[in-house]
C-alpha positions as CSV (number, residue, x, y, z in Angstrom):
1,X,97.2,55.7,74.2
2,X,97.3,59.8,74.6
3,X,100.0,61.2,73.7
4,X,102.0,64.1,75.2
5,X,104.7,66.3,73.2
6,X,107.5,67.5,76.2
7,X,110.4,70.6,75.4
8,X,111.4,72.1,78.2
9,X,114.1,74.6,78.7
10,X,113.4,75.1,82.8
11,X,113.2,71.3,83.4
12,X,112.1,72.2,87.2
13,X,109.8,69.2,88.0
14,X,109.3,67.6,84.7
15,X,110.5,64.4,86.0
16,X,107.5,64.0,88.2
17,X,105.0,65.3,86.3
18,X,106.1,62.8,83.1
19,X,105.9,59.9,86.1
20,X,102.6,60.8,86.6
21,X,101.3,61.4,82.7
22,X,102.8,58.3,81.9
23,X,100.8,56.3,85.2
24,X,97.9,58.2,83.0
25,X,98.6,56.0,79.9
26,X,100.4,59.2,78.1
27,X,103.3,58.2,75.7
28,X,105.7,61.0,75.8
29,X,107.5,62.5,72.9
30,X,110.1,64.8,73.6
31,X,113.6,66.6,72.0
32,X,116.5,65.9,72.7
33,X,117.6,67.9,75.8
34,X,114.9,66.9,77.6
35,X,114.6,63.1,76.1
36,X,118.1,62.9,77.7
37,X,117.3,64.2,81.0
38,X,114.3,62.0,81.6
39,X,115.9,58.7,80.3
40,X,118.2,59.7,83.1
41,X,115.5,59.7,85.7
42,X,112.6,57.7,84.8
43,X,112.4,54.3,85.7
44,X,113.6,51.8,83.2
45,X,110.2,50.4,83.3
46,X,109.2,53.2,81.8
47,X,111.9,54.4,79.3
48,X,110.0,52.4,76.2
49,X,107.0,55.2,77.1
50,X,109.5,58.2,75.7
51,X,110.6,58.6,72.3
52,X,112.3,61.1,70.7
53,X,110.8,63.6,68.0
54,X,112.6,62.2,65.2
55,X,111.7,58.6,66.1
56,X,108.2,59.8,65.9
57,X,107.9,61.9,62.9
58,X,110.8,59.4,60.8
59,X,112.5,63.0,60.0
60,X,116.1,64.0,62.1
61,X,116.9,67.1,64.2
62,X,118.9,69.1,61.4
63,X,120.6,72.9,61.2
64,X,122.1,72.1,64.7
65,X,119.1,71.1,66.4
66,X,117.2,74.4,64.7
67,X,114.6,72.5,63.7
68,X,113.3,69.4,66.0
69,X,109.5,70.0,65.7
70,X,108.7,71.7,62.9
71,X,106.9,68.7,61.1
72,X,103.2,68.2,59.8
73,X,103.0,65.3,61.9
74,X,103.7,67.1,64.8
75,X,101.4,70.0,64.0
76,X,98.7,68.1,62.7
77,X,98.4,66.0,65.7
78,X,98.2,69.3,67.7
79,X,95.6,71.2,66.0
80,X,93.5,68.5,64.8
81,X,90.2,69.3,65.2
82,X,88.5,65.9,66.3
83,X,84.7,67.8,65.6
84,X,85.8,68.7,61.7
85,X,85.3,66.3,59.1
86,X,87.6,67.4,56.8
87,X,90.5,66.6,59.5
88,X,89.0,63.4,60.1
89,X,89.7,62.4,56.2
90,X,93.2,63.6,56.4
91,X,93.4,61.2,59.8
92,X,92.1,58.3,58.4
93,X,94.8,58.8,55.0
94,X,97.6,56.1,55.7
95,X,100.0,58.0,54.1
96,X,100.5,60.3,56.7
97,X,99.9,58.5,59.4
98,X,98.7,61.4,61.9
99,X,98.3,60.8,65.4
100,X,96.4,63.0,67.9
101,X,98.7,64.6,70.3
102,X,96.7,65.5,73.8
103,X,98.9,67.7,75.7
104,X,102.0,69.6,74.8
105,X,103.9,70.9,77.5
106,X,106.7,73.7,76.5
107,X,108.8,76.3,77.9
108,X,111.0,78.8,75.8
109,X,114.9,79.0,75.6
110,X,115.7,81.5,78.2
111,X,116.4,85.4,76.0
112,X,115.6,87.9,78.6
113,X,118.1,86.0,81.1
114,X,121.0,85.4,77.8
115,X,120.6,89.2,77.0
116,X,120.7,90.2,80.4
117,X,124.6,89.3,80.3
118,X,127.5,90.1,77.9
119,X,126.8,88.4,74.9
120,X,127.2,88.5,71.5
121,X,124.6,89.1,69.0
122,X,125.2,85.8,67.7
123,X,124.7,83.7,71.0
124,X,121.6,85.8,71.8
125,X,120.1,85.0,68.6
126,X,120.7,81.5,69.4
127,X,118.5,81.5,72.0
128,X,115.7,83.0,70.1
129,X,113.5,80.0,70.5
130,X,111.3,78.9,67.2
131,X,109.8,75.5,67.4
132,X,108.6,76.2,70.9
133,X,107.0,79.4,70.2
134,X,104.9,77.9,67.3
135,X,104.0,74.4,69.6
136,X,102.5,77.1,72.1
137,X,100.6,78.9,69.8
138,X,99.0,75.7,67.8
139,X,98.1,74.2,71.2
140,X,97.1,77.2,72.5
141,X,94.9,77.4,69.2
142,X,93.0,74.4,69.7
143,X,92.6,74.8,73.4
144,X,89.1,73.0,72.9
145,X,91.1,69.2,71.9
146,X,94.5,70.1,73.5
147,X,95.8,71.2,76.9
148,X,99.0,73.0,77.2
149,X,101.5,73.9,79.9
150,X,104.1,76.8,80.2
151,X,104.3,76.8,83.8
152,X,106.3,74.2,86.2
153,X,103.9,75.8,89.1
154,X,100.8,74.6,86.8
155,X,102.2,70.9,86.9
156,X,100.9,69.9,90.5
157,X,97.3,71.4,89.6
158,X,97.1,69.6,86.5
159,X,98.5,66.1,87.8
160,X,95.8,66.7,90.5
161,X,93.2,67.4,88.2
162,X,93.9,65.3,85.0
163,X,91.5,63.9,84.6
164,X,88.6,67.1,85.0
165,X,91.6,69.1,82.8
166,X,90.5,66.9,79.8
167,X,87.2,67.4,79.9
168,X,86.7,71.1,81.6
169,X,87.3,73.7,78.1
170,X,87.5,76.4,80.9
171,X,90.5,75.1,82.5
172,X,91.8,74.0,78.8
173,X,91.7,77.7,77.7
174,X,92.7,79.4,81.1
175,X,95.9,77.3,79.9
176,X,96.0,78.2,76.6
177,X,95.9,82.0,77.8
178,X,98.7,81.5,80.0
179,X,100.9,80.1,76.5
180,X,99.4,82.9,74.6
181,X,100.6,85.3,77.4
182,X,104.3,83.6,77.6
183,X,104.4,84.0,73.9
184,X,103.5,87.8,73.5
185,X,106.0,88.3,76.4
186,X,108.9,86.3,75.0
187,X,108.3,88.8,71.3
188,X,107.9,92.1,73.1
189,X,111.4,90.8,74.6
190,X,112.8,89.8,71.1
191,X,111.9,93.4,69.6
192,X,113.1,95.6,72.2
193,X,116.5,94.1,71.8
194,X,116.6,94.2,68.3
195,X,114.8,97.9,68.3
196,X,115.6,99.6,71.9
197,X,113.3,102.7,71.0
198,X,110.4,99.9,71.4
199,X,108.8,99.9,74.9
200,X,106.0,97.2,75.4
201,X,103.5,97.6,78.5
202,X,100.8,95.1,79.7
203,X,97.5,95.7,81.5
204,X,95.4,93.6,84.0
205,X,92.3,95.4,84.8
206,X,91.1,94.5,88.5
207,X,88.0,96.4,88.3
208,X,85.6,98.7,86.4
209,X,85.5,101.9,88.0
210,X,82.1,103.9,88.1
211,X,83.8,106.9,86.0
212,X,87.1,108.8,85.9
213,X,87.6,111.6,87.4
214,X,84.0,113.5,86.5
215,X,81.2,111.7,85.8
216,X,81.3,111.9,81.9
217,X,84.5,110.4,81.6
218,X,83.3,106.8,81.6
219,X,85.0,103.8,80.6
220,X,87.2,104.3,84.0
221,X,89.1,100.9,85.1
222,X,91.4,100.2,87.8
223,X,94.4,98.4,86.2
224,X,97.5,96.4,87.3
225,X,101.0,96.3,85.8
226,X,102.6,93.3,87.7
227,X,101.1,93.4,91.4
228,X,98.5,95.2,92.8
229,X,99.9,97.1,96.4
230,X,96.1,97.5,97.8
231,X,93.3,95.3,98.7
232,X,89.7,96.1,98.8
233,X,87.9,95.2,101.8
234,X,85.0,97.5,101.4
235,X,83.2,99.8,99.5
236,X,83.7,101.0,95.9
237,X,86.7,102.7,95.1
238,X,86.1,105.5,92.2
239,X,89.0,107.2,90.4
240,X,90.2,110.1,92.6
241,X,90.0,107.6,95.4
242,X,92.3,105.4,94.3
243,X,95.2,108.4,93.7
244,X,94.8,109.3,97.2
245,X,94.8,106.4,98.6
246,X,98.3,105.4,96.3
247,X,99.7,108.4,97.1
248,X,98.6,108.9,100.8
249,X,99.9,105.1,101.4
250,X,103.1,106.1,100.0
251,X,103.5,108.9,102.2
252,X,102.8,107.4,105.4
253,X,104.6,104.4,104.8
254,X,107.8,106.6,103.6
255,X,107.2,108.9,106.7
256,X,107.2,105.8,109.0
257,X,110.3,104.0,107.9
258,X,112.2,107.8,108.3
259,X,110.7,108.3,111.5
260,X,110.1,105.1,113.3
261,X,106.7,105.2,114.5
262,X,103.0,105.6,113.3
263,X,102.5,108.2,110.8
264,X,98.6,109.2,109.2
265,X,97.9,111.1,106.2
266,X,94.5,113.2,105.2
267,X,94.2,113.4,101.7
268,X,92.1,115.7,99.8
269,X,92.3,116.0,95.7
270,X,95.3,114.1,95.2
271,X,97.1,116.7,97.9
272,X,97.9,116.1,101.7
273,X,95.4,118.7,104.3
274,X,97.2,117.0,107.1
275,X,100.1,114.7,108.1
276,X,101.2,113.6,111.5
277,X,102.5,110.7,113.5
278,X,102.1,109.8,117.4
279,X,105.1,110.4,118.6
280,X,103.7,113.9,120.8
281,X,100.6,112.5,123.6
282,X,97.7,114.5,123.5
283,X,97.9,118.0,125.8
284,X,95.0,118.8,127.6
285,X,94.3,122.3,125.1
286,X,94.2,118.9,121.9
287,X,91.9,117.1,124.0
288,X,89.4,120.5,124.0
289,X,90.0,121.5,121.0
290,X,89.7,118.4,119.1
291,X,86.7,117.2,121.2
292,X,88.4,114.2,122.8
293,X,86.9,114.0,126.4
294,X,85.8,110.8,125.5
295,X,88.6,109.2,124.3
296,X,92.1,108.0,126.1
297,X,94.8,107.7,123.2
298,X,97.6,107.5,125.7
299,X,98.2,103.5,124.3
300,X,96.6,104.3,120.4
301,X,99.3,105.2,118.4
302,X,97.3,105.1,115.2
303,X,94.3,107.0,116.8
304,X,96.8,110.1,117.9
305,X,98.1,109.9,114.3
306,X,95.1,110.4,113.0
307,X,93.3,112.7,115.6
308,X,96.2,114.9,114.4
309,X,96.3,114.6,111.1
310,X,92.6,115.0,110.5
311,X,93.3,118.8,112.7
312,X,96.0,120.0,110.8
313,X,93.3,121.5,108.4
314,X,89.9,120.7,109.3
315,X,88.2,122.5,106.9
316,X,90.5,120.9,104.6
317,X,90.0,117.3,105.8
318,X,86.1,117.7,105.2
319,X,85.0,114.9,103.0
320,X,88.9,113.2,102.8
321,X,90.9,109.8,102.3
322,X,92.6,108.5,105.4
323,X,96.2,106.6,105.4
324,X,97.3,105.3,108.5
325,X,100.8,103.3,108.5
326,X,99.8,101.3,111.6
327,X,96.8,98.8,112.6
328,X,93.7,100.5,113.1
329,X,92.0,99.6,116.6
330,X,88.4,99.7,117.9
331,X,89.5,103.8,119.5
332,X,90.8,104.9,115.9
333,X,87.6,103.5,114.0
334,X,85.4,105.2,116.9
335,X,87.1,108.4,116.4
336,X,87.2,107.8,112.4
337,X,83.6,106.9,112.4
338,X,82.4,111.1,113.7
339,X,84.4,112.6,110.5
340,X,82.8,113.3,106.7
341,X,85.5,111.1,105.2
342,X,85.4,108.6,102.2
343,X,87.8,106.0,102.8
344,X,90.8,104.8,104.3
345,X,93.7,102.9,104.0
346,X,96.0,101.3,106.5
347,X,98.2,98.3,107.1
348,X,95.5,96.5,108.8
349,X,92.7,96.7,111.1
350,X,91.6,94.7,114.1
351,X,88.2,93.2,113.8
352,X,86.0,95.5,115.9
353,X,87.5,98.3,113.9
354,X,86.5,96.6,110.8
355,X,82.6,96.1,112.3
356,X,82.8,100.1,113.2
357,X,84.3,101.4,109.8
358,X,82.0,99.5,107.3
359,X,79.0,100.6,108.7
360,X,79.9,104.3,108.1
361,X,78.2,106.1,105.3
362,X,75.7,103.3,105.5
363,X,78.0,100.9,104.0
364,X,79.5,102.9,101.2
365,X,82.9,104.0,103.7
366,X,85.9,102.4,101.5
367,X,88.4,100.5,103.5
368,X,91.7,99.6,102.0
369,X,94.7,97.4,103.3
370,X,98.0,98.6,102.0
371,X,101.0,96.7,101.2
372,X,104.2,98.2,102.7
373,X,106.6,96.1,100.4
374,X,106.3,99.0,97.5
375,X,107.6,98.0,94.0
376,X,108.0,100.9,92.5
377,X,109.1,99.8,89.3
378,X,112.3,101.1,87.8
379,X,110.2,103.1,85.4
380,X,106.6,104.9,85.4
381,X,104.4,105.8,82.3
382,X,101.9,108.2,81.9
383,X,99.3,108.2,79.0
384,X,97.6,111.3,78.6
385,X,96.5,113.0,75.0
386,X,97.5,110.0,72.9
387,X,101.1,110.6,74.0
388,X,103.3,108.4,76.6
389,X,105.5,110.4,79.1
390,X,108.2,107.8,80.8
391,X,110.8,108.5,83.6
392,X,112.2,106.6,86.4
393,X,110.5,106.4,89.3
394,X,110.8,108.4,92.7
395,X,112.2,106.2,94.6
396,X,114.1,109.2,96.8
397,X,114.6,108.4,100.2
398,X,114.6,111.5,102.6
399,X,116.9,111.7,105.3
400,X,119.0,113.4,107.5
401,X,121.8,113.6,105.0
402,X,119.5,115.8,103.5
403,X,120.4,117.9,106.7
404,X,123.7,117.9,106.9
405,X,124.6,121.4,104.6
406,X,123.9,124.4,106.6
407,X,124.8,127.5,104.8
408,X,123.3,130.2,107.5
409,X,125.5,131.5,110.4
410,X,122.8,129.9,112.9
411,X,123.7,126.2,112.8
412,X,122.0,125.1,115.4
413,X,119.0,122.5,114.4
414,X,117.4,120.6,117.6
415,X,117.0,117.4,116.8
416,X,112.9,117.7,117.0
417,X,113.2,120.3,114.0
418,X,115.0,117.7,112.2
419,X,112.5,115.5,112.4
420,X,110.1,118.1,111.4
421,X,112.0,118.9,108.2
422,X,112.2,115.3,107.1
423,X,108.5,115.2,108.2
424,X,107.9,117.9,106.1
425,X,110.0,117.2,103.1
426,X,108.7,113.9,102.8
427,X,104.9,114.9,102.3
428,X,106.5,117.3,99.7
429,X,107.3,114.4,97.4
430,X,103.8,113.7,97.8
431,X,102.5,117.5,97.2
432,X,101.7,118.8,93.7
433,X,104.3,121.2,92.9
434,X,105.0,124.2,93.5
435,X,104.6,123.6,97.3
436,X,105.6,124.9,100.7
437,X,105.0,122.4,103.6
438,X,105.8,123.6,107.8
439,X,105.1,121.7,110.6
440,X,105.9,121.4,114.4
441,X,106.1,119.2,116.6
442,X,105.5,116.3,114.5
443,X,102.4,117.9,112.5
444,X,102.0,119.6,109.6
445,X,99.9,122.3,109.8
446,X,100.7,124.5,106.5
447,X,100.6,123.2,103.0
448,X,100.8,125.6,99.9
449,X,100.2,123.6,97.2
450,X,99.6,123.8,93.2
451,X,100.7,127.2,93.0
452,X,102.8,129.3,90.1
453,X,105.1,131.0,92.1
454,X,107.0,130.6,95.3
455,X,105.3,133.1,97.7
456,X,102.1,132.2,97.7
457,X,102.5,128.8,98.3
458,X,104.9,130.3,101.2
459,X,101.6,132.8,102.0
460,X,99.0,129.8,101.8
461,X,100.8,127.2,104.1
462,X,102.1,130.2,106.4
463,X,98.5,131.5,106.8
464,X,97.3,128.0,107.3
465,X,99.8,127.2,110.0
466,X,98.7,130.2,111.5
467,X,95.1,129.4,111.5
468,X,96.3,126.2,113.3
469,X,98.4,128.1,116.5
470,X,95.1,130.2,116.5
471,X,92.7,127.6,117.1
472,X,94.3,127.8,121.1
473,X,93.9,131.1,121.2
474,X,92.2,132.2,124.5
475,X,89.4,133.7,122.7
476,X,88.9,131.0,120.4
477,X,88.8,128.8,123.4
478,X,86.4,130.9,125.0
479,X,84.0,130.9,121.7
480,X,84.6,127.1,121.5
481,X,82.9,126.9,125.2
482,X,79.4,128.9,124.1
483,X,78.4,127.0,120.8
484,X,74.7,125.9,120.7
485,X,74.5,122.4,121.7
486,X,72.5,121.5,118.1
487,X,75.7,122.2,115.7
488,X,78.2,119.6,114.0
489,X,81.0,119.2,114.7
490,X,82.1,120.2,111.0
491,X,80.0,123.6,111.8
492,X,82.1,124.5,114.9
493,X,85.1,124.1,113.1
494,X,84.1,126.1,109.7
495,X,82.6,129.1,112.2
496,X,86.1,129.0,114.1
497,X,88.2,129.5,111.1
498,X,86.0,132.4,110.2
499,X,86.4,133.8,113.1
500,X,90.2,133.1,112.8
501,X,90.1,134.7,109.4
502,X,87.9,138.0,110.7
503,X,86.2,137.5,107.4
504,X,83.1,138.9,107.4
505,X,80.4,141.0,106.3
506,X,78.0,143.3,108.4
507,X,75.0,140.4,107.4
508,X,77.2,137.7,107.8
509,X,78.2,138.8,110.8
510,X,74.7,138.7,112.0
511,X,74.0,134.8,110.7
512,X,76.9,133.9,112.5
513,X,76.4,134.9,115.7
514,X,73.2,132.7,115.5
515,X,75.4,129.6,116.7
516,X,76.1,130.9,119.5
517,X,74.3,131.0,122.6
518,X,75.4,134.6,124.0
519,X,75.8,136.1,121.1
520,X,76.7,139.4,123.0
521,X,79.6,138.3,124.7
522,X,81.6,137.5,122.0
523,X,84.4,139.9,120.9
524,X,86.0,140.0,117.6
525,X,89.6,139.9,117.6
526,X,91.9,143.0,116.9
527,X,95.1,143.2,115.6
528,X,96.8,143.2,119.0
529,X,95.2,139.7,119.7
530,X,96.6,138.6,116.2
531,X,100.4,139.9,116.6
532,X,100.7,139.6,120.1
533,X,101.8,136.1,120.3
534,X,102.7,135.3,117.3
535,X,104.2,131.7,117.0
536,X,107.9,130.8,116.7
537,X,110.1,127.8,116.2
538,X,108.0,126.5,113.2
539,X,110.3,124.1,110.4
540,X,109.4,124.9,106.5
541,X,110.6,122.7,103.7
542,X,110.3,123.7,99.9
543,X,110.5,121.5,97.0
544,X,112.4,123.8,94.9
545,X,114.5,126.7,95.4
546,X,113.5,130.4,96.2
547,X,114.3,132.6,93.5
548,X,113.5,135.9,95.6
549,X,114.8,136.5,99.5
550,X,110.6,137.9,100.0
551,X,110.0,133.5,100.7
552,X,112.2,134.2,103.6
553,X,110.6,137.6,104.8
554,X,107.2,136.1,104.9
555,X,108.2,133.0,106.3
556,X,109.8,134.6,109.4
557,X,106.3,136.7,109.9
558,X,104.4,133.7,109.9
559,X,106.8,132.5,112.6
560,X,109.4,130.1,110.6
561,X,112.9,129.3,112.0
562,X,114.2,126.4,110.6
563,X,114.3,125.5,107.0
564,X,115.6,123.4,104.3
565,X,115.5,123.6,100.5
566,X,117.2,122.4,97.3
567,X,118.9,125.5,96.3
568,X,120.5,126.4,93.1
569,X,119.1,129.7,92.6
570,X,120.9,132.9,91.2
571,X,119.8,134.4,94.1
572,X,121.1,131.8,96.8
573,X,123.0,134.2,98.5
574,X,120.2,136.8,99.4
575,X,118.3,134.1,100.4
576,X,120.8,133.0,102.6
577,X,121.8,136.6,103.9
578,X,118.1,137.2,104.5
579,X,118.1,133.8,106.6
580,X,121.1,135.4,108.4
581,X,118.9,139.1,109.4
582,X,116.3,136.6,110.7
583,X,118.7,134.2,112.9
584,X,117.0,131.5,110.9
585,X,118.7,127.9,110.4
586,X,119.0,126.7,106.8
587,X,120.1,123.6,105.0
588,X,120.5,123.1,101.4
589,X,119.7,119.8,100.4
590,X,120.2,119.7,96.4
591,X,117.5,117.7,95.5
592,X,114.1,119.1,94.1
593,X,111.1,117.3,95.0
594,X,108.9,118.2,91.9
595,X,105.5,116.2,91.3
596,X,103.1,117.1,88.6
């Protein structure tokens, strides 16, 4: 008869699962909590099939029930090694009576759930479980001539399968992992709560990675802590992929739980070129400008999203990583499908979509499906130069209490420019620091990003927001109507922001006119075209304060009237006062939005 060894502390199931072993000629041996339990609930028919441990090994329970299995006949049953001759001749001694021992099932006295209460040291040492932890490891040991379970989930599996369990050694040693993995847990436990400065972290690599961020950094693998938020359904993720598509996928998801509607991302070097959702429809100027004769995205939320995202900065968004919080139709893969873009990930995709995207870049395009149920984790660590960096995670939500202190004499803050802020604010949390973010309606169209000080990420996002208003200029309009019919779409836009940006030299100047098929007709633009209409009504958002009022005097030249920042500087009131010369509307919102 085989013979099963049974201590359970979650005795979830254990009734039916010693039913079944025993239907499977098993004689159960078992301690004394769990002898009790199942006397109670097995059939009397049965009851002669369970013994107790110390009716088995002739030795009693002693020290209060501290030591139950430790016994050689207990331990030599489990690791006997029925292919080693020398145990055979210590099996075949009649003076100690050894027995084989098949299959020991064992979970551990519960520590992490004891400590996790007000208790004293003495009842939590209690419950530091010995005789289990070594049943699991010896079983674990010789997973080739014993099966073990930790897991009540693993009971059905193995009462299905009992009989291929005894004679597959994968299945046998997937098992054994699973005790070894309990075990290591149930220690790291132990000595973080007798040493607190002791942090433990555990691993699951998914996938090897073709390198880290440049191509001599090899070794590169994707990893998991507990669960992994993102699926692969195509393509080949690489390193720098992956943090744009974790921190793009934050963003929009964040964006679309504050907003309430779709929300896209365009990602480019772990920093957002574009961010929009779908609540504005598409104006007849859009539908020139970003090339959408062909396309009705009146009912396609995700594909206005996008389309608007992606046009924040073009030039940017050359060669990016899409997020898109919504489902991705047939219209938004069609319009995906003309961009230079890597990958994407979104909540789901219908299937012609999915027959669209993963034939772009001849099969290589990387398509992700995100999880919107985001664990955070209540702590994150970052490895980097042999050292460990740990801090809680930032799990900030931005809202309109964020709002709700305006310290300027103009208090007036339409509810669209709120929106905008909170737009804005929240792709800050997702913008290397130090960073300036405006949008409008909806969009962002400036983000100054990375930089050391204040005003020129105020000057990079102001001068890309006003790249953006100038792409509807009349002349640029004009120009857009006489490109040669041969160029990309990528040229158009990189010969429209140089004309925006009047950057040129006397040869360039001559190259450049070559896209064009009346080259003669075209007019430079002059400094009245450039400051005649200069926009207005635009929201900024910083992620830390201004230490200087010049922020504020380049932010109203690049057309800003509505802001909101942390505060806290020395200089808070010049900043303010020079808010108050402009007429512009300011909230404090004391919270930095820092990411490095």
């Amino acid at each position: 008869m085989k013979k099963a060894i049974i201590s359970v502390s979650d005795k979830k199931d254990i009734t039916n699962l010693v039913n079944n072993l025993i239907l499977n000629d098993y004689e159960i041996i078992t301690t004394g909590g769990t002898y009790k339990k199942l006397i109670e609930k097995i059939s009397p028919i049965y009851s002669s099939k369970i013994i107790k441990v110390e009716d088995f090994t002739n030795f009693p329970e002693i020290l209060e029930g501290r030591v139950k299995t430790l016994h050689p006949k207990i331990y030599g049953g489990i690791l006997f090694d029925k292919d080693n001759e020398k145990h055979k001749k210590d099996f075949t001694r009649t003076d100690l009576q050894l027995q084989k021992i098949d299959l020991v099932v064992v979970n551990l006295y519960p520590f992490s759930d004891v400590i996790s209460r007000e208790v004293s040291e003495e009842e939590a040492i209690e419950n530091i479980d010995i005789g289990g932890v070594t049943l699991l490891r010896a079983a674990a040991k010789n997973y080739k001539n014993v099966t073990v379970l930790t897991d009540p989930k693993d009971y059905f599996d193995f009462i299905k399968n009992i009989e291929t369990v005894e004679k597959d050694l994968e299945m046998r040693k997937y098992y054994a992992s699973k005790a070894f993995e309990l075990v290591t847990k149930y220690d790291e436990c132990i000595s973080s709560w007798f040493n607190p400065n002791l942090n433990y972290r555990k691993y699951e690599k998914i996938q090897d990675l073709k390198y880290g961020c440049n191509p001599y950094q090899k070794e590169a693998t994707l990893c998991k802590k507990d669960t992994c938020p993102i699926e692969v359904l195509y393509g080949t993720p690489g390193y720098i992929n992956y943090l744009d598509a974790i921190h793009s996928w934050c963003l929009v998801t964040e964006a679309q739980e504050a907003l309430k509607c779709t929300v896209a991302a365009s990602f480019k070097h772990t920093a957002p070129a574009g961010v929009a959702t779908c609540k504005y429809p598409i104006s007849d100027k859009e539908r020139f400008v970003y090339d959408l004769e062909k396309f009705d995205l009146k009912d396609c939320s995700s594909g206005r999203a996008f389309i608007r995202a992606r046009n924040c900065d073009p030039l940017s968004s050359f060669g990016d990583f899409i997020a898109i919080s919504g489902v991705v139709d047939e219209t938004t893969a069609l319009l995906i499908r003309r961009e230079v873009s890597d990958g994407i990930i979104a909540e789901d995709y219908t299937y012609k979509a999915l027959e669209i995207l993963r034939k772009k870049k001849m099969g290589k395009f990387i398509i992700l499906r995100g999880d919107k149920n985001l664990n955070l984790g209540v702590k994150e660590y970052r490895e980097i130069f042999g050292i460990v960096l740990t801090q809680r995670s930032n799990s900030e939500k931005i809202t309109e209490e964020y709002l709700k202190n305006i310290v300027t004499k103009n208090t007036v803050m339409p509810q669209k420019k709120r929106e905008d802020l909170i737009l804005a604010t929240i792709t800050l949390k997702y913008t290397p620091s130090n960073s300036i973010v405006i949008a409008n309606k909806s969009q962002v169209i400036g983000v100054g990003t990375g930089q050391q000080n204040r005003v020129d990420c105020v000057k990079i996002a102001g001068n890309k927001s006003f790249i953006f208003n100038f792409r509807f200029h009349p002349k640029v309009l004009q120009l857009m109507e006489d490109f040669k019919p041969n160029l990309t779409r990528q040229e158009k836009t990189n010969c429209i922001i140089k004309y925006i940006s009047n950057d040129f030299t006397e040869d360039e100047i001559v190259r450049w006119l070559k896209n064009f098929k009346n080259p003669k007709k075209i007019e430079l633009l002059s400094d009245k075209d450039y400051f005649e209409k200069p926009a207005k009504g635009l929201s900024l958002s910083s992620d830390a304060f201004f230490p200087f009022r010049d922020n504020i005097d380049y932010a109203f030249r690049f057309g800003v009237d509505y802001i909101l920042n942390p505060g806290g500087s020395i200089s808070d009131h010049n900043v303010i006062s020079a808010c108050d010369e402009y007429n512009i509307c300011m909230a404090i919102s004391e919270k930095r939005l820092f990411l490095h």
